[in-house]
C-alpha positions in Angstrom: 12.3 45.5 -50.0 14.6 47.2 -47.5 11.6 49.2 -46.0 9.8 46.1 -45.4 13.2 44.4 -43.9 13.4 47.4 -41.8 9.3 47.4 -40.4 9.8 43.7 -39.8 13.2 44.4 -37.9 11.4 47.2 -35.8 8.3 44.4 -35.0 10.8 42.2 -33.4 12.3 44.9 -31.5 8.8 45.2 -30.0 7.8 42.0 -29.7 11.6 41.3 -27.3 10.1 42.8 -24.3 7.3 40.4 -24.2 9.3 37.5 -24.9 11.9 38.3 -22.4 9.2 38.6 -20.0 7.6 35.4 -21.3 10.9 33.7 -20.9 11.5 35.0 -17.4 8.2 34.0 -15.7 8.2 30.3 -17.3 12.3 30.2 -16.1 11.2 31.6 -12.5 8.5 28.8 -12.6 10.4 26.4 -13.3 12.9 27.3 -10.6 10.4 27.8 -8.0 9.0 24.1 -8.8 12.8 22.5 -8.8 13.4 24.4 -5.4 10.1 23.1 -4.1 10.5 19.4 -5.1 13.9 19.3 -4.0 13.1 20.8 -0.1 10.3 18.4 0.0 13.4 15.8 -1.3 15.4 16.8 1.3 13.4 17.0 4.4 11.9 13.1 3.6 15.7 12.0 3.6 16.1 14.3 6.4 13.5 12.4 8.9 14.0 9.2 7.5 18.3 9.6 7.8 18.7 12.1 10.7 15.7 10.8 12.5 14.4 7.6 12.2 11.3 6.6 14.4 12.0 4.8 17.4 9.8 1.7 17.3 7.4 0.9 20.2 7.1 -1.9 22.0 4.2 -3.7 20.5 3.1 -5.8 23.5 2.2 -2.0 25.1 -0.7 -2.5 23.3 -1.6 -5.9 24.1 -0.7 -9.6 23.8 -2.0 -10.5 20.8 -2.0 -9.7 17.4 -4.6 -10.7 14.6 -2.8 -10.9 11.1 -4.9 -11.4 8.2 -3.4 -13.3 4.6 -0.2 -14.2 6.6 0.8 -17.2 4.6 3.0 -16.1 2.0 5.0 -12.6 0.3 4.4 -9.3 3.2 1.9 -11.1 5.2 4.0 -14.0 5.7 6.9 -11.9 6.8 4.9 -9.1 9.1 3.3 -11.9 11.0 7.2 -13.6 11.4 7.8 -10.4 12.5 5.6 -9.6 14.9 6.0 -13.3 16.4 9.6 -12.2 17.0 9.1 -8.9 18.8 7.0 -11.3 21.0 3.6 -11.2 19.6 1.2 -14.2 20.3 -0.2 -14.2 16.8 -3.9 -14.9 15.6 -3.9 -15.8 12.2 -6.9 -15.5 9.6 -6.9 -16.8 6.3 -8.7 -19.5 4.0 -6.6 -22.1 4.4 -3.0 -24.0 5.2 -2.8 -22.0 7.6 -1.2 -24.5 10.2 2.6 -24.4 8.3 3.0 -20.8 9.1 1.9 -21.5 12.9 4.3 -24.3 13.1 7.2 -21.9 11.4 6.1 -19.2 14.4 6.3 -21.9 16.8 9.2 -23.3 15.7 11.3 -20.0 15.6 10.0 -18.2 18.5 8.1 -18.4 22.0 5.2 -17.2 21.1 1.3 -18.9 21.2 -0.2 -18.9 17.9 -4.7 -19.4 17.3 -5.8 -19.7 14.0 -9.3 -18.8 12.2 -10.4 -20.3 8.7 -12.3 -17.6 7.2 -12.7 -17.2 3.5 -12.8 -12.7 3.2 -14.2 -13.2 -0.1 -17.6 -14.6 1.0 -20.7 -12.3 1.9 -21.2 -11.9 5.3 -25.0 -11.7 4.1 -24.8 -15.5 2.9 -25.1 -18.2 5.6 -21.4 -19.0 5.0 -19.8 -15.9 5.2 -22.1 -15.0 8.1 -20.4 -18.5 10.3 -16.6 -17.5 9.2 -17.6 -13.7 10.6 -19.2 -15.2 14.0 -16.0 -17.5 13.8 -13.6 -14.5 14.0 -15.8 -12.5 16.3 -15.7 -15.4 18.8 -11.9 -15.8 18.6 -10.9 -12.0 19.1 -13.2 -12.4 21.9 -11.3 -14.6 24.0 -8.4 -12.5 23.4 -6.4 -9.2 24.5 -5.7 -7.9 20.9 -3.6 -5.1 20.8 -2.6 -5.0 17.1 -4.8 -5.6 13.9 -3.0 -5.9 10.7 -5.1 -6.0 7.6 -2.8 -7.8 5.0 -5.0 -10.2 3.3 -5.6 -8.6 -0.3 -6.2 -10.0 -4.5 -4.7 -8.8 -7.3 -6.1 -10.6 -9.7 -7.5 -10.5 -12.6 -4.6 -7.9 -13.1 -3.4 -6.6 -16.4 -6.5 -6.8 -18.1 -8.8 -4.0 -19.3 -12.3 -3.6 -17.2 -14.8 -5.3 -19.6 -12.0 -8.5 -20.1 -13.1 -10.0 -16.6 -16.0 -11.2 -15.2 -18.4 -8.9 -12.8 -17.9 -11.9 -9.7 -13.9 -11.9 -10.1 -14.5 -8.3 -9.7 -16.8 -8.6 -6.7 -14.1 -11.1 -5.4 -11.5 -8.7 -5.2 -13.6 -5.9 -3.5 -14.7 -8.4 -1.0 -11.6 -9.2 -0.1 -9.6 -6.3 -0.5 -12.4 -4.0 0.7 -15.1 -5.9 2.8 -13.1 -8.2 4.2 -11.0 -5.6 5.7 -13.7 -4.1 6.9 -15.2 -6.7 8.8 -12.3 -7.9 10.1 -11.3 -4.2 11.7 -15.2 -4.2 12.9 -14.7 -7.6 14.9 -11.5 -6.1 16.6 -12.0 -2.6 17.2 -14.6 -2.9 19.6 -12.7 -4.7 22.1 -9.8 -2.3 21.9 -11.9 1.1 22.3 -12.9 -1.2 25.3 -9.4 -1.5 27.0 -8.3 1.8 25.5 -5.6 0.7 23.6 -4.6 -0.8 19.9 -2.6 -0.6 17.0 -4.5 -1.4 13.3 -2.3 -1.4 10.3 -4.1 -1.5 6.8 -1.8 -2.5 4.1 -2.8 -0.1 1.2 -0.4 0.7 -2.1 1.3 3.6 -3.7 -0.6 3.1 -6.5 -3.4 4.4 -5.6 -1.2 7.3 -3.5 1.8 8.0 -5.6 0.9 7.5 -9.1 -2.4 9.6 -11.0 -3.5 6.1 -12.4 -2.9 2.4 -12.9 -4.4 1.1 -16.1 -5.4 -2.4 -16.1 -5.5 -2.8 -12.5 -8.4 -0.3 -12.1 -10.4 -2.4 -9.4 -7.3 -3.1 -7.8 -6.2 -0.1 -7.1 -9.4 1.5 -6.6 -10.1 -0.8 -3.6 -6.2 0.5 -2.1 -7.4 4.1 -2.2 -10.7 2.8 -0.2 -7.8 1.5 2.4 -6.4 4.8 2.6 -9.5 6.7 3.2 -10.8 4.1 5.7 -7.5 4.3 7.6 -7.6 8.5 7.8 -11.2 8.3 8.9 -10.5 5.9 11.4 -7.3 8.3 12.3 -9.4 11.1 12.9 -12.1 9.4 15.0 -9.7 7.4 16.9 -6.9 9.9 17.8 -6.9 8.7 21.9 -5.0 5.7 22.7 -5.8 3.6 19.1 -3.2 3.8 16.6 -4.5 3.7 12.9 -1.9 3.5 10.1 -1.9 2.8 6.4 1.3 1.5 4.8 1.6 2.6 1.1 4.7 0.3 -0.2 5.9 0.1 -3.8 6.6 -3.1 -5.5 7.7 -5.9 -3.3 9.3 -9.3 -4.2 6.1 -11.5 -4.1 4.3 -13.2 -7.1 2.6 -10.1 -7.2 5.2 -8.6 -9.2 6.5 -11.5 -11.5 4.2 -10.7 -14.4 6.5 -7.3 -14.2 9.5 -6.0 -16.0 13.0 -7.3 -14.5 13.5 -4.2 -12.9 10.5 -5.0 -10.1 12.8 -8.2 -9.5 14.9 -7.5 -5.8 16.7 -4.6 -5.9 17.6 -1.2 -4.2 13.4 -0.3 -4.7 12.1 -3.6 -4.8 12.9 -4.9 -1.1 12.1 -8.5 0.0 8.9 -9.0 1.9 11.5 -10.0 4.5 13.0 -6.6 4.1 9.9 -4.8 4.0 8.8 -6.2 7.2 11.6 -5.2 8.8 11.1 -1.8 8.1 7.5 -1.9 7.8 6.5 -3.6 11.7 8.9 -0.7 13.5 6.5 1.8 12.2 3.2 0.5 13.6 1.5 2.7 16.1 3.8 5.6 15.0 1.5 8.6 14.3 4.5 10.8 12.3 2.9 12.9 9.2 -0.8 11.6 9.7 -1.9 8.4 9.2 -0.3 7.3 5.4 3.7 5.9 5.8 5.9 4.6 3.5 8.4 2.8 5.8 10.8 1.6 3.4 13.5 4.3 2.6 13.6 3.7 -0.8 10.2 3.5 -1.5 10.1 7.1 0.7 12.9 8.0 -2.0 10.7 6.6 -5.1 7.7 8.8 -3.7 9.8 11.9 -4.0 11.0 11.6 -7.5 8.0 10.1 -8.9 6.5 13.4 -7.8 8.3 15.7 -10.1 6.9 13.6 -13.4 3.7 15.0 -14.8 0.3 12.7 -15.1 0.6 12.5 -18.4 3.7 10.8 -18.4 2.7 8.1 -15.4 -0.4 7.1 -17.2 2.1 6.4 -20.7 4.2 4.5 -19.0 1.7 2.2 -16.6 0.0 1.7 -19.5 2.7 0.6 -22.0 4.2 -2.1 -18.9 0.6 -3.5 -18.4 -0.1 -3.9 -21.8 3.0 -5.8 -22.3 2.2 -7.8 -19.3 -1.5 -8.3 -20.9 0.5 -9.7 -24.1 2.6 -11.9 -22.5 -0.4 -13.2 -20.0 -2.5 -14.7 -23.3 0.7 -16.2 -25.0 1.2 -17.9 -21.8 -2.9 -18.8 -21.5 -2.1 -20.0 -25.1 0.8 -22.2 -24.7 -0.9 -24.0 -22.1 -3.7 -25.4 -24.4 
């Protein structure tokens, strides 16, 4: 009994080395990854404290700016925005469009032209082709100087892929992904003409920040399209046109009211008054690439989100979209 005691005493006097050395290299990992997170920590608050960007004047670029979606949450606000940095404004959307002309007339001296155009309609159908020759005819006739590409769908949202139908689908990738795209094909031309210009694609940090986003999965698939589109367009327009994607967090729009309370308005969930504020200053500012976050606590939110594993993000958008998908068919069902 005692020899045996004593053999299994010497075997973890060997073994001590190894752990030790085990231990070490998993605490010297661990250290090198805190230090890393944290530099990359301080040097966003750094730029975005220290330093922030000086904003442009917008009209540099041009007279005019063409804002897509602009009648209610961000969109509303960034083309209130623009109007008051002295922006003539041409507004695109599907409809009522003539109370937020009368709000940017009523509030600032600015002109205002406004284009019915459904984004969700194929261009290759008769209809969708007249709201394209529409648009093309109205940029046109204008000195556009700034394209912002706000118009997007979220819906169906919190629902898994097989729950919807294949055309609310198509909708959404229309909209969110065609319709941007024809849109920045009926301006661009024009301002590689003059020289000059400013585009602005609205994208999302889910599709930047976080590894995956259950239940939205078309959603936020068509985002990461934006963000690709906007680096291309980066790269092959690097003289005198301004490309930018803006990857915000949660905002205060109807977007977010199927959420938890804590997307309400808050510290990280700015206004889309707020946003605008600190989203418009950034346009046409080429600092890091392409991608922004404007808002300094979503910039903040970025950072820390980046030290949680994958693992993790998926658990926890999964468990809050599920809930949301719960409490979207009690609703459906109180309503019958």
């Amino acid at each position: 009994m005692a020899g045996a005691l004593h053999q299994h005493q010497q075997e973890l006097a060997q073994d001590q080395p190894a752990m030790a050395w085990w231990f070490l290299s998993l605490a010297f990992l661990g250290a090198l990854y805190a230090a890393a997170f944290a530099s990359r920590l301080l040097v966003s608050l750094t730029l975005l404290c220290l330093h922030p960007p000086k904003p442009k004047d917008l009209r540099c670029y041009g007279p005019w700016a063409v804002v897509t979606g602009p009648t209610s949450g961000i969109d509303r606000s960034v083309a209130l925005e623009l109007a008051r940095r002295g922006l003539n404004l041409l507004l695109v959307e599907v409809a009522n469009l003539q109370e937020i002309s009368d709000a940017v007339r009523s509030r600032y001296a600015v002109k205002t032209a406004a284009v019915v155009s459904d984004l969700s309609l194929d261009v290759a159908t008769p209809q969708g082709a007249e709201a394209a020759r529409r648009l093309q005819d109205a940029v046109e006739a204008l000195d556009v100087g700034v394209l912002v590409n706000n118009a997007g769908v979220v819906t169906p949202g919190a629902v898994f892929f097989h729950e919807a139908d294949v055309e609310e689908w198509m909708r959404m990738i229309r909209v969110n992904l065609w319709g941007l795209t024809e849109v920045t094909a009926a301006v661009l031309p024009g301002m590689v003409r003059r020289g000059r210009g400013a585009v602005l694609n609205m994208g999302s940090a889910s599709s930047e920040a976080i590894p995956s986003f259950p239940l939205y999965t078309i959603y936020t698939a068509t985002k990461r399209y934006v963000a690709q589109f906007s680096s291309s367009l980066y790269a092959e327009y690097s003289k005198g046109i301004d490309v930018q994607c803006q990857a915000p967090f949660f905002v205060a729009t109807t977007m977010v009211t199927g959420f938890s309370g804590i997307w309400r308005p808050s510290a990280f969930v700015p206004t889309p008054d707020a946003y605008a504020r600190a989203a418009v200053p950034w346009i046409g500012l080429g600092r890091g690439g392409p991608l922004c976050v404007p808002n300094l606590s979503h910039r903040i939110l970025w950072c820390l989100l980046a030290a949680v594993p994958g693992s993790i993000h998926d658990w926890v958008c999964l468990r809050e979209h599920l809930r949301q998908r719960r409490s979207m068919f009690r609703k459906a069902a109180s309503l019958r």
